[in-house]
C-alpha positions in Angstrom: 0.0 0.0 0.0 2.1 2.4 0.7 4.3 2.0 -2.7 1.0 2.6 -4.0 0.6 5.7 -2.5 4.1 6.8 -3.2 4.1 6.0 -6.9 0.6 8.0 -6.8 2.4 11.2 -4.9 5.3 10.7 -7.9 3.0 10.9 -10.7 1.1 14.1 -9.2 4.3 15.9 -8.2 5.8 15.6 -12.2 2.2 16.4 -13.8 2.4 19.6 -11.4 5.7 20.7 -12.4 4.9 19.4 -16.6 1.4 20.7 -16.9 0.8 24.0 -18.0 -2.5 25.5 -19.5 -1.2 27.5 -22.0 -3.8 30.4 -23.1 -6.2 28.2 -22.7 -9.0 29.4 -20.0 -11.9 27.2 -18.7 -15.4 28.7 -19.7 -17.6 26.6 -17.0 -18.7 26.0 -13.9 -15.3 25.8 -11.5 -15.9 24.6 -7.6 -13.1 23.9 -5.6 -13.8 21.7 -2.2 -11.8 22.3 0.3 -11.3 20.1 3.5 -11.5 22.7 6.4 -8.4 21.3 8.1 -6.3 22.1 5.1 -3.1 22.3 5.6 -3.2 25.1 2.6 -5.1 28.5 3.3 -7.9 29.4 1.7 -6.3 32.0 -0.6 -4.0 29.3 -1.7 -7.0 28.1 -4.5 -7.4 31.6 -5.6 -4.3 31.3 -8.4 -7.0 28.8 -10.3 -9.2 32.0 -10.7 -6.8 33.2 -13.6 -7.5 29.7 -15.6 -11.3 30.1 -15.4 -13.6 33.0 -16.9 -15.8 32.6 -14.5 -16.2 33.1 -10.3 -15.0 30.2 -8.8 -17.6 28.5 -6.1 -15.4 27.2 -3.4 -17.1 25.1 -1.0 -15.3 23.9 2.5 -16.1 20.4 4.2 -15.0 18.9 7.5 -11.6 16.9 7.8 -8.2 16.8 6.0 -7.0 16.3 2.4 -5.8 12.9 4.1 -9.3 11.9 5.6 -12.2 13.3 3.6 -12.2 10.0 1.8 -13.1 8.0 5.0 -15.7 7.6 7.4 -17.4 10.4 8.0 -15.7 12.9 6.1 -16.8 11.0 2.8 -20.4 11.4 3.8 -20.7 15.2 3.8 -18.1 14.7 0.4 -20.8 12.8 -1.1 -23.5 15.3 0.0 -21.4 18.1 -1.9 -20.4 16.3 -4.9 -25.0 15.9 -5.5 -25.2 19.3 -4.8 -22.7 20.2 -6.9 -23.6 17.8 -9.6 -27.3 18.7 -9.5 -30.5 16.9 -8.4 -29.8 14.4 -11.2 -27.1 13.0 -9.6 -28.4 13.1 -6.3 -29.4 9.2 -6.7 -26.1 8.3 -6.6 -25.3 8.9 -3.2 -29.4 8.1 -1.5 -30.3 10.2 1.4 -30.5 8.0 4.0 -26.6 7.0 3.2 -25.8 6.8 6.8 -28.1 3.8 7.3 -27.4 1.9 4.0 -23.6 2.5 4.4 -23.2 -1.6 3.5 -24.2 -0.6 -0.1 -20.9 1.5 0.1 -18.1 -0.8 1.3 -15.8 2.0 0.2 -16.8 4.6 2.6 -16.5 3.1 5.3 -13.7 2.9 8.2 
């Protein structure tokens, strides 16, 4: 697992340092989530604002960029992902989550 996890921190420290967007500028909808106990401030997701045309929506959950994946940060990530996604979406993740959690193996602890 954890040569996993370092071939995965590899591969997104040379796509940061490779990728750049050119003059290219995103012309939709941009929302940035943000897990509240962020080791990045806030004003840290504001240099993505000169890639996108329009206001970027940023929306802040409980937990850490290394827990909002588990139990029960994932639940409130769900919950903003539907939002975010619209009411379409919003049978992906059903609204009594909490009690069906089995159906998500995933989420859990």
């Amino acid at each position: 697992m954890a040569e996993a996890f370092l071939n995965v921190l590899m591969a997104n420290c040379i796509a940061e340092t490779q990728w750049s967007p050119g003059e290219r500028t995103y012309a939709g909808e941009l929302s940035i989530i943000r897990a509240r106990d962020s080791l990045h401030e806030p004003e840290a997701y504001a240099q993505w604002q000169q890639y996108c045309s329009r206001q970027i929506q940023a929306r802040e959950i409980s937990g850490s960029h290394a827990t909002i994946m588990s139990r029960p940060y994932v639940l409130e990530l769900a919950a903003r992902l539907c939002e975010l996604l619209g009411t379409r979406s919003a049978a992906i993740v059903p609204a009594n989550l909490e009690e069906r959690a089995e159906c998500f193996p995933q989420m859990t602890t």
